[in-house]
C-alpha positions as CSV (number, residue, x, y, z in Angstrom):
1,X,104.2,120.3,124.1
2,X,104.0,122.6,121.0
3,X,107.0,122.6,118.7
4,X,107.5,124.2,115.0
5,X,109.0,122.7,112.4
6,X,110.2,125.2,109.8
7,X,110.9,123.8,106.3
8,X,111.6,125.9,103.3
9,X,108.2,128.0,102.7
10,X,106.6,127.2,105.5
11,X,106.3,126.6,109.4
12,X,104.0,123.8,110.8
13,X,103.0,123.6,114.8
14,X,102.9,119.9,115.8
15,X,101.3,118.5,119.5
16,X,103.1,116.0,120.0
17,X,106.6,113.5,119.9
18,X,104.6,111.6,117.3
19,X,103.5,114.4,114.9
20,X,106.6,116.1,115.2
21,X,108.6,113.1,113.9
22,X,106.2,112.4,111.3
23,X,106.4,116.3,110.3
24,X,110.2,116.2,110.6
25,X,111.1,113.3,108.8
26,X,108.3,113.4,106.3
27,X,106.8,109.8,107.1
28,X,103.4,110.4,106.7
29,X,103.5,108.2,103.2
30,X,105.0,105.2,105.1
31,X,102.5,105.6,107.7
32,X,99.8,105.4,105.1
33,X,101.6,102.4,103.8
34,X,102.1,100.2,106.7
35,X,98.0,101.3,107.9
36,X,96.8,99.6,104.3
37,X,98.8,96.5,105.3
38,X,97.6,96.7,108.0
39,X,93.9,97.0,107.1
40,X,94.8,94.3,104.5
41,X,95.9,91.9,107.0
42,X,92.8,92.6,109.1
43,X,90.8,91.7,106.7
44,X,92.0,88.2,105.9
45,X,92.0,87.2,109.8
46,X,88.7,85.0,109.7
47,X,89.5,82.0,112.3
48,X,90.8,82.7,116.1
49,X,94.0,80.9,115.8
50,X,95.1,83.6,113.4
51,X,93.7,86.6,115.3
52,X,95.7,85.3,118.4
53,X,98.9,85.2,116.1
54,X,97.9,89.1,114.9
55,X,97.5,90.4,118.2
56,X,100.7,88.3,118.9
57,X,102.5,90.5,116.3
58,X,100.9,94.0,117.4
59,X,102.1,93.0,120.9
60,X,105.0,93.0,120.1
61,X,105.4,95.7,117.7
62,X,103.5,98.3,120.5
63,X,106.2,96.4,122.8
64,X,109.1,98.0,120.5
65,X,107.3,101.5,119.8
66,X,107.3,101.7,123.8
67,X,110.5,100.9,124.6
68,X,111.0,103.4,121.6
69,X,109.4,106.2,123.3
70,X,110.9,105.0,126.7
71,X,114.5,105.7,125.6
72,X,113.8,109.3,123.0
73,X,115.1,112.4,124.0
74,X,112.1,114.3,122.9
């Protein structure tokens, strides 16, 4: 699915639900931002208890993002 985003000087073709919202809303800063706390976190998991309690966490943030993209319109 193409779609174009036109902002003041210029027009940008996105490929997808997830570009075009980060395109629309401008959240490419946040994204960057929650991907270095994310690598940060990463890097302190060092036992298996903890790495069970991370994957815990992304569970159930993919869980939310899915039922997120279950509900959209576009």
């Amino acid at each position: 699915m193409k779609k174009l985003i036109v902002k003041k000087d210029y027009v940008t073709e996105v490929q997808g639900v997830f570009e075009y919202l980060v395109e629309k809303f401008n959240l490419a800063p946040m994204i960057e931002l929650l991907n270095s706390i994310l690598e940060m976190i990463l890097s302190s998991v060092n036992t298996y208890p903890m790495l069970v309690a991370l994957n815990k966490l992304l569970e159930k943030i993919n869980s939310r993002l899915e039922l997120f993209r279950k509900v959209s319109i576009l």
